[in-house]
mmCIF file of the N, C-alpha and C atoms, coordinates in Angstrom:
data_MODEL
# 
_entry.id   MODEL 
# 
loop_
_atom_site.group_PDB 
_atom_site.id 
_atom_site.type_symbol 
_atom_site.label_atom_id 
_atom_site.label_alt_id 
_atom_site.label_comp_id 
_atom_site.label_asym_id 
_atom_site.label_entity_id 
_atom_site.label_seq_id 
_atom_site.pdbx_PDB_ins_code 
_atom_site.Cartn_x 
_atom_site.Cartn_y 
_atom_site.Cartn_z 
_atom_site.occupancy 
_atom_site.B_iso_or_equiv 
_atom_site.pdbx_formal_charge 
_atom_site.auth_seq_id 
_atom_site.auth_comp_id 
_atom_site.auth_asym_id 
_atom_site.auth_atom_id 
_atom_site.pdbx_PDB_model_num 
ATOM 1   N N  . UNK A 1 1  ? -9.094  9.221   -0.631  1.00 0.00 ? 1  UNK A N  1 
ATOM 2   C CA . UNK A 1 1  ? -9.534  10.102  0.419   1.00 0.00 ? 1  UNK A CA 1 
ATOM 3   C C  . UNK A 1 1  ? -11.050 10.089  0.480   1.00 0.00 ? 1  UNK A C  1 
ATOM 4   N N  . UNK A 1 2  ? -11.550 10.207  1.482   1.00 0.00 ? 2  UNK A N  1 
ATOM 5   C CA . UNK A 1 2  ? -12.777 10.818  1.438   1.00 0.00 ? 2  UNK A CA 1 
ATOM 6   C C  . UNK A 1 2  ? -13.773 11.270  0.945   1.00 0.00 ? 2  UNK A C  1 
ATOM 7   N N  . UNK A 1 3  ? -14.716 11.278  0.773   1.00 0.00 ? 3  UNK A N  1 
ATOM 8   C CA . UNK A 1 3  ? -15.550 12.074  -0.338  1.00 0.00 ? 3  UNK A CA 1 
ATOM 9   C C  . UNK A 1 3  ? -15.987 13.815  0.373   1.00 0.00 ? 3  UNK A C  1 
ATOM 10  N N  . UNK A 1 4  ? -16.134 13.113  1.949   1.00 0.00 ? 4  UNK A N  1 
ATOM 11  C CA . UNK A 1 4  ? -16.672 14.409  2.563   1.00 0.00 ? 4  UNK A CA 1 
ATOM 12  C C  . UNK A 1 4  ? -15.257 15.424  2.539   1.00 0.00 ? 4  UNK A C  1 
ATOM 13  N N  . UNK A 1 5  ? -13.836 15.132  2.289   1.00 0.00 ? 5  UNK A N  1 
ATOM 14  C CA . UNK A 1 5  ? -13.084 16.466  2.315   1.00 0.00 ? 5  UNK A CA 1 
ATOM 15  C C  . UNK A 1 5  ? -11.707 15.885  3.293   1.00 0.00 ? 5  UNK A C  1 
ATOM 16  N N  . UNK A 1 6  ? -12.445 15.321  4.318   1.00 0.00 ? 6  UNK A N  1 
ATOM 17  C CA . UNK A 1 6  ? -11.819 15.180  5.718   1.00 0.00 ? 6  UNK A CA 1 
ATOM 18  C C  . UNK A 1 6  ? -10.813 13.950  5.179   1.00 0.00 ? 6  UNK A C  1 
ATOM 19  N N  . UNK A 1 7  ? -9.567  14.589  5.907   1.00 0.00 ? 7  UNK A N  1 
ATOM 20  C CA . UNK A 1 7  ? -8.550  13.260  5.881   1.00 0.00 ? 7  UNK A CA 1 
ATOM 21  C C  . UNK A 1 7  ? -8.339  12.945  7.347   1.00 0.00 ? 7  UNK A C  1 
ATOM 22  N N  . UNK A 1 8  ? -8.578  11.218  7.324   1.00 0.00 ? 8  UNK A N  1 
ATOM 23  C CA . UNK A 1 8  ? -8.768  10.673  8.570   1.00 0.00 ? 8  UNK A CA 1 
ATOM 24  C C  . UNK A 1 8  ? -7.433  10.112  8.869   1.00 0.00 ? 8  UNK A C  1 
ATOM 25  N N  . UNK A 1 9  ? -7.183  9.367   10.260  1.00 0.00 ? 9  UNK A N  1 
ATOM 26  C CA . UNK A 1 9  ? -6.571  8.674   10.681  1.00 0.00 ? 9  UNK A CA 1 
ATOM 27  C C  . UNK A 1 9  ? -5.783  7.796   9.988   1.00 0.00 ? 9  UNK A C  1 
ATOM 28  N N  . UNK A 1 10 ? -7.275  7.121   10.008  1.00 0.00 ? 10 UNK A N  1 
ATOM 29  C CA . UNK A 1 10 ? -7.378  5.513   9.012   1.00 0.00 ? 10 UNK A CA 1 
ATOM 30  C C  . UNK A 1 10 ? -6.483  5.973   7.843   1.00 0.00 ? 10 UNK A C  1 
ATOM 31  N N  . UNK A 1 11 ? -6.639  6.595   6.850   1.00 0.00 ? 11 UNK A N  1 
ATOM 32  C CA . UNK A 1 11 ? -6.815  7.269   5.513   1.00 0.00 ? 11 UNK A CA 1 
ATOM 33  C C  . UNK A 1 11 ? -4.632  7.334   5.570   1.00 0.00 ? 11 UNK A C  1 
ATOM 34  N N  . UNK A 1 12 ? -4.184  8.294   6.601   1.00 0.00 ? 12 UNK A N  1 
ATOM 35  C CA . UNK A 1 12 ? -2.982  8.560   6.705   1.00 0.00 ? 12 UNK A CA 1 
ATOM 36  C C  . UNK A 1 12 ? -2.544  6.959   7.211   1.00 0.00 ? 12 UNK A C  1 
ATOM 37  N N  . UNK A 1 13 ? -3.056  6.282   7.919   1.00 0.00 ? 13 UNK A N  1 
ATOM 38  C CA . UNK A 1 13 ? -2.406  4.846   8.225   1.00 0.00 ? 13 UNK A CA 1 
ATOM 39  C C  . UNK A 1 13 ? -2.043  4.005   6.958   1.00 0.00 ? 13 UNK A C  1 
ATOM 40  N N  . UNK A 1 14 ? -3.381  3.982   6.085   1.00 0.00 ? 14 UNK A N  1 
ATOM 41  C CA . UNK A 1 14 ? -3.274  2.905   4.696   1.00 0.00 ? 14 UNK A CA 1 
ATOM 42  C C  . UNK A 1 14 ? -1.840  3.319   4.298   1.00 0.00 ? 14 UNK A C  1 
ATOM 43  N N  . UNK A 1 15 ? -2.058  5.196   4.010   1.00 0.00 ? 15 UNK A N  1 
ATOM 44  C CA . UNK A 1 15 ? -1.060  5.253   2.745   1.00 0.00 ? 15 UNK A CA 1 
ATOM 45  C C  . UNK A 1 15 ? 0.845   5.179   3.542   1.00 0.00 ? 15 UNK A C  1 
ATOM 46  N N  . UNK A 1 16 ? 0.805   5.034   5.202   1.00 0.00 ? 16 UNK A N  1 
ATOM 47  C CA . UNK A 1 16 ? 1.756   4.717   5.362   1.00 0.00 ? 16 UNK A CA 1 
ATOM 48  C C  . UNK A 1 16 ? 1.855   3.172   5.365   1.00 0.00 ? 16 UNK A C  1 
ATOM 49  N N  . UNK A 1 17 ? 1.141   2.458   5.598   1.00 0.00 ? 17 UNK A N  1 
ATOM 50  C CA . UNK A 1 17 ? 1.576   1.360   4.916   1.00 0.00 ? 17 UNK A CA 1 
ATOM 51  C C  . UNK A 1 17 ? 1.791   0.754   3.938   1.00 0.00 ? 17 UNK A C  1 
ATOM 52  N N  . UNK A 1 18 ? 1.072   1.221   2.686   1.00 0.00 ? 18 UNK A N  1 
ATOM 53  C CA . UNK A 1 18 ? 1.317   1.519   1.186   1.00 0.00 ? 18 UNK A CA 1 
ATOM 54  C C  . UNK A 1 18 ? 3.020   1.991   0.954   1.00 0.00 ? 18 UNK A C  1 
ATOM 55  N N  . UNK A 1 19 ? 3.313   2.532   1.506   1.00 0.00 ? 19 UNK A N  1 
ATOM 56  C CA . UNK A 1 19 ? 4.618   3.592   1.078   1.00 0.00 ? 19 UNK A CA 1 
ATOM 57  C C  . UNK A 1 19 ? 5.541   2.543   1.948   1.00 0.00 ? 19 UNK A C  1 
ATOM 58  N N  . UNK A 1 20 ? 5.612   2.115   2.976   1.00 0.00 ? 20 UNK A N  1 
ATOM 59  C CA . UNK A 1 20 ? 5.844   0.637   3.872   1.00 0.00 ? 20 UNK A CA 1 
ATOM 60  C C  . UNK A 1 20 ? 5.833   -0.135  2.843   1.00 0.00 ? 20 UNK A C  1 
ATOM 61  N N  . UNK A 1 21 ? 4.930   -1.019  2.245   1.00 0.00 ? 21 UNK A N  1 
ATOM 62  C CA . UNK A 1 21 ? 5.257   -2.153  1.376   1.00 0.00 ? 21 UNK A CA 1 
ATOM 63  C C  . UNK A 1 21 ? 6.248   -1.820  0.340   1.00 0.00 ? 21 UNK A C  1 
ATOM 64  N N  . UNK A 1 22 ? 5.534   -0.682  -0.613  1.00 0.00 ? 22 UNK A N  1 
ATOM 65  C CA . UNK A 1 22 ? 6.250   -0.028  -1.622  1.00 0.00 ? 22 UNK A CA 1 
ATOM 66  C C  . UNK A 1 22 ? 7.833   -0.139  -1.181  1.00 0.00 ? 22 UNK A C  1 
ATOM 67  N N  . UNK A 1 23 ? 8.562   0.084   -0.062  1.00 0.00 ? 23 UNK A N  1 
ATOM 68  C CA . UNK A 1 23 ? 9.926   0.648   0.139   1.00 0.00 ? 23 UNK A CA 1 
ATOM 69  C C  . UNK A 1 23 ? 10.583  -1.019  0.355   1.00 0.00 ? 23 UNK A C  1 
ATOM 70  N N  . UNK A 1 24 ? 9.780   -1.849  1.134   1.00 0.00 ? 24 UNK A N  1 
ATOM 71  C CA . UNK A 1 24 ? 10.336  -3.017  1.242   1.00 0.00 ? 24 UNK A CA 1 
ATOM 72  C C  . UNK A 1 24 ? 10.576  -3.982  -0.132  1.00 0.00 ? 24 UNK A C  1 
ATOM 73  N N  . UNK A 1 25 ? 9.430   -3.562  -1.170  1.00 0.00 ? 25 UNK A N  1 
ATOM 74  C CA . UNK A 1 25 ? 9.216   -4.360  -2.725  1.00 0.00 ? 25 UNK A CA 1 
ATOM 75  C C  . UNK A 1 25 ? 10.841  -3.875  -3.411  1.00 0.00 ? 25 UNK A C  1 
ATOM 76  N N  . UNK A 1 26 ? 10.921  -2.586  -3.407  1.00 0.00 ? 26 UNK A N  1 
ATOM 77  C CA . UNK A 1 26 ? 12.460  -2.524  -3.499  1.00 0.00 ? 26 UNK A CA 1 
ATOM 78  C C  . UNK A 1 26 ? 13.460  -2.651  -3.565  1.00 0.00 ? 26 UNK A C  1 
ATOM 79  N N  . UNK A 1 27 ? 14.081  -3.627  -2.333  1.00 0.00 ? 27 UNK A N  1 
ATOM 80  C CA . UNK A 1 27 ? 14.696  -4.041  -1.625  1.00 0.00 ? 27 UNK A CA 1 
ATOM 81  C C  . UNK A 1 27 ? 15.496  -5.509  -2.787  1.00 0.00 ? 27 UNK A C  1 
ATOM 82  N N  . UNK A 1 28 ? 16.153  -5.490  -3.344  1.00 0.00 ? 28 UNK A N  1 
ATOM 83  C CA . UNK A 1 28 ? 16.782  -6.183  -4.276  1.00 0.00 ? 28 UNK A CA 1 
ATOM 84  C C  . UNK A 1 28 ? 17.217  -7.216  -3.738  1.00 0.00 ? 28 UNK A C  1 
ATOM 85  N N  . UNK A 1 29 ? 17.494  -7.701  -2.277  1.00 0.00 ? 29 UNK A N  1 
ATOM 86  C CA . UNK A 1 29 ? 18.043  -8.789  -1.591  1.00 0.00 ? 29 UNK A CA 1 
ATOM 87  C C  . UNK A 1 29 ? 16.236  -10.020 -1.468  1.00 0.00 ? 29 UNK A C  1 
ATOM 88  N N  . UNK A 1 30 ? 15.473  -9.281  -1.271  1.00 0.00 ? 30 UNK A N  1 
ATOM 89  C CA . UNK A 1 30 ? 14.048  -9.540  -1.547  1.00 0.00 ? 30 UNK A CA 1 
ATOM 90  C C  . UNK A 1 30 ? 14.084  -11.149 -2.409  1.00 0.00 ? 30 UNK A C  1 
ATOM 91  N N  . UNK A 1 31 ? 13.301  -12.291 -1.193  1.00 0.00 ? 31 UNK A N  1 
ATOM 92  C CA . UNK A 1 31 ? 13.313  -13.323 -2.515  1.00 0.00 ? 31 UNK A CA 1 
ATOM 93  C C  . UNK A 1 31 ? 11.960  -12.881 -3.359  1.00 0.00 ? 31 UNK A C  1 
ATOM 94  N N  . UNK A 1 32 ? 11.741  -13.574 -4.360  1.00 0.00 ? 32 UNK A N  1 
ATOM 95  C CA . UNK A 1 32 ? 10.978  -13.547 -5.217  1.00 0.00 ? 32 UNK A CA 1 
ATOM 96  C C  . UNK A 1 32 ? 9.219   -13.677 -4.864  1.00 0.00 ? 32 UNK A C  1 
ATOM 97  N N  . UNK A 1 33 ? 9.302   -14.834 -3.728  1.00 0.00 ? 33 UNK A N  1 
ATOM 98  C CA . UNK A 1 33 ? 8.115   -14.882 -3.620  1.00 0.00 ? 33 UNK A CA 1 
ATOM 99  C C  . UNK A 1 33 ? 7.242   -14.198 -2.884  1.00 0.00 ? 33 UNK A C  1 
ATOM 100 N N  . UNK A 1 34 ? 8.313   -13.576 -1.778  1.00 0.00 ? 34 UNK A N  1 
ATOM 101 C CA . UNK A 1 34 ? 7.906   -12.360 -1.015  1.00 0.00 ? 34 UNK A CA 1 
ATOM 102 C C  . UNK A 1 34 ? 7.753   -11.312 -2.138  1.00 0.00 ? 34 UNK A C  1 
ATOM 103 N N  . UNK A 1 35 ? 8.288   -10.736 -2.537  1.00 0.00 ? 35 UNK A N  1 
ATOM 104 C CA . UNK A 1 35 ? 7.962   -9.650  -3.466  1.00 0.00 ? 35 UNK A CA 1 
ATOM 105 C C  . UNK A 1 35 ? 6.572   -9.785  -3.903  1.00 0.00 ? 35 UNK A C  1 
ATOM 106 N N  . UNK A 1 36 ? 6.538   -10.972 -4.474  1.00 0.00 ? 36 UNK A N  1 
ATOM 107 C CA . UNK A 1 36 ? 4.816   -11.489 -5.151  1.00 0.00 ? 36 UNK A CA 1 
ATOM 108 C C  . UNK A 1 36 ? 3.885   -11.554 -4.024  1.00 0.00 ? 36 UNK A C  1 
ATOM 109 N N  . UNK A 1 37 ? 3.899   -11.537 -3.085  1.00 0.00 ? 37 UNK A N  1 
ATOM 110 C CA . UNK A 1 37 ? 3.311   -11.795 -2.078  1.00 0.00 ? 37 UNK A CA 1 
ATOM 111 C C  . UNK A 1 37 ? 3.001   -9.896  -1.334  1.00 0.00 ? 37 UNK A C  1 
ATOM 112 N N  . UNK A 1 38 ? 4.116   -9.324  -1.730  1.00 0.00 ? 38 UNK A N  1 
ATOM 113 C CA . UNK A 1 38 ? 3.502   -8.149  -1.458  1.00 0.00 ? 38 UNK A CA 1 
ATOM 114 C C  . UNK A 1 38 ? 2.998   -7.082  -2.775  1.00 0.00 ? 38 UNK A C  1 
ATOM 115 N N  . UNK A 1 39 ? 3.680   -7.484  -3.513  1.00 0.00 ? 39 UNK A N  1 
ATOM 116 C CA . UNK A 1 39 ? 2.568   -6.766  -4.877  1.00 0.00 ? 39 UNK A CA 1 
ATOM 117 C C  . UNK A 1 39 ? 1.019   -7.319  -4.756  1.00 0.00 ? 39 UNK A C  1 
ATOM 118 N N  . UNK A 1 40 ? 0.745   -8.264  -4.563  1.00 0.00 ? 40 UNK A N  1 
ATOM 119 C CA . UNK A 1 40 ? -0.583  -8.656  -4.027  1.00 0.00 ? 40 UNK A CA 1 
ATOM 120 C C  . UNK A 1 40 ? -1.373  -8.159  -3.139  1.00 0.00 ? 40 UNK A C  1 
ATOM 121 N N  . UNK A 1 41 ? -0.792  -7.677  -2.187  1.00 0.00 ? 41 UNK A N  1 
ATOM 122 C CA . UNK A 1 41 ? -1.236  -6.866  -0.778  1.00 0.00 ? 41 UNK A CA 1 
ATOM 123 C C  . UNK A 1 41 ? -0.886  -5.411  -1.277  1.00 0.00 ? 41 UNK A C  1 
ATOM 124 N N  . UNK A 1 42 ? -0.102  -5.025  -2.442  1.00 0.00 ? 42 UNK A N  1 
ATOM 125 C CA . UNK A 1 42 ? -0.222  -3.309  -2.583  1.00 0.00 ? 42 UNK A CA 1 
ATOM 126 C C  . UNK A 1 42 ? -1.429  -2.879  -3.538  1.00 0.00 ? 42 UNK A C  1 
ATOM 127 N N  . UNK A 1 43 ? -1.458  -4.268  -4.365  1.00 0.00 ? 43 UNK A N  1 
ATOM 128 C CA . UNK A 1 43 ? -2.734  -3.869  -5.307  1.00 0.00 ? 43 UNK A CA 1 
ATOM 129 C C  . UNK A 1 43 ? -4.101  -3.963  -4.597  1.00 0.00 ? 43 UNK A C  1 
ATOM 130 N N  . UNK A 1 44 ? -4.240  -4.751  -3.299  1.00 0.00 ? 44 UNK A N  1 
ATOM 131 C CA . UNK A 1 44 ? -5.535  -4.651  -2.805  1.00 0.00 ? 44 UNK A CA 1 
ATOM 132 C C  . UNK A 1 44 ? -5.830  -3.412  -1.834  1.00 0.00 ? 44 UNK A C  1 
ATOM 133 N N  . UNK A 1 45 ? -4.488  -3.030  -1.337  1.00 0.00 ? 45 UNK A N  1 
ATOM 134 C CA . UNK A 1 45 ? -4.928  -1.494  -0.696  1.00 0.00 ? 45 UNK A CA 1 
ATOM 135 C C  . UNK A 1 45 ? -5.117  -0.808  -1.515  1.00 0.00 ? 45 UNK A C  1 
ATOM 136 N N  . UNK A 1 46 ? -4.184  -0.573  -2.858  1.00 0.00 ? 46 UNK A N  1 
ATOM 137 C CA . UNK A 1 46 ? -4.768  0.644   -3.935  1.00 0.00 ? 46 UNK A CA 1 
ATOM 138 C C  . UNK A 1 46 ? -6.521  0.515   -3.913  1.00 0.00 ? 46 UNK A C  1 
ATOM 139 N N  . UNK A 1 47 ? -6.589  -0.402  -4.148  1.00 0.00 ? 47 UNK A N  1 
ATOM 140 C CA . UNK A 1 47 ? -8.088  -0.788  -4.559  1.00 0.00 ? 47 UNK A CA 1 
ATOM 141 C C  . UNK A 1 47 ? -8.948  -0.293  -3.277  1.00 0.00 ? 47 UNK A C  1 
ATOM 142 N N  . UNK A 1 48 ? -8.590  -0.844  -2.351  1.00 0.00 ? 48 UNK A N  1 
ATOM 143 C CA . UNK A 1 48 ? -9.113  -0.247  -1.066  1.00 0.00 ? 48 UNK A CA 1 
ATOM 144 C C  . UNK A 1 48 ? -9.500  1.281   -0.895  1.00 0.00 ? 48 UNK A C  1 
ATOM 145 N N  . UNK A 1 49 ? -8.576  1.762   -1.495  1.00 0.00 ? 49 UNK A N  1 
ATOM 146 C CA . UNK A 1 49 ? -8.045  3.295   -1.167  1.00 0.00 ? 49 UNK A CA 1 
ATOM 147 C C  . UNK A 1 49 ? -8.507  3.915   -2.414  1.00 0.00 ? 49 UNK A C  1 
ATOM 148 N N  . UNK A 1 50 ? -9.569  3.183   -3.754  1.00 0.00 ? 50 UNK A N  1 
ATOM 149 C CA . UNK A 1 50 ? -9.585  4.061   -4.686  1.00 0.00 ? 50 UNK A CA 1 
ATOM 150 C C  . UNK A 1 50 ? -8.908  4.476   -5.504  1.00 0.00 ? 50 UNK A C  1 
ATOM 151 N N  . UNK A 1 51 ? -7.242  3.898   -5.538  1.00 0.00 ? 51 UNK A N  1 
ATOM 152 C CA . UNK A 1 51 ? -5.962  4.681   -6.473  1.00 0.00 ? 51 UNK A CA 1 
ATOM 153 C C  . UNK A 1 51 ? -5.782  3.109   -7.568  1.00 0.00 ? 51 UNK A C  1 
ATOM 154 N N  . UNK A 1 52 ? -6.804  2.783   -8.193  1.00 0.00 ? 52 UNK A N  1 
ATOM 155 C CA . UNK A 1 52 ? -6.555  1.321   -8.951  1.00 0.00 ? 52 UNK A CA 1 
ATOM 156 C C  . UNK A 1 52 ? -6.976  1.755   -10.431 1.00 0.00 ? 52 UNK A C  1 
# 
C-alpha cells in the first residue's frame, strides 16, 4: 500500500490479480510449466507491491 495512507485503484487492481494468479496456480489439472511460469509473475508482483 501506499505510504501516504490512500488505497488506490492501481493498488486494489495488483492485489486482484495477485489473488487471480494465486487461484489459477491451484488448479491441479495445471501443466507444470504454466504453473512455473506463473509463480514467476506472482513473485514479481509481491515484489512490486512490497509483500516479498
Amino acid at each position: 500500500m501506499s505510504s501516504a495512507g490512500k488505497y488506490t485503484c492501481t493498488e486494489y487492481r495488483e492485489e486482484m490479480v495477485l489473488l487471480g494468479l494465486k487461484r489459477r496456480i491451484a488448479d491441479p489439472a495445471l501443466p507444470e510449466k504454466e504453473k512455473q511460469v506463473l509463480k514467476e509473475r506472482i513473485s514479481q508482483l509481491e515484489q512490486e507491491m512490497g509483500m516479498d
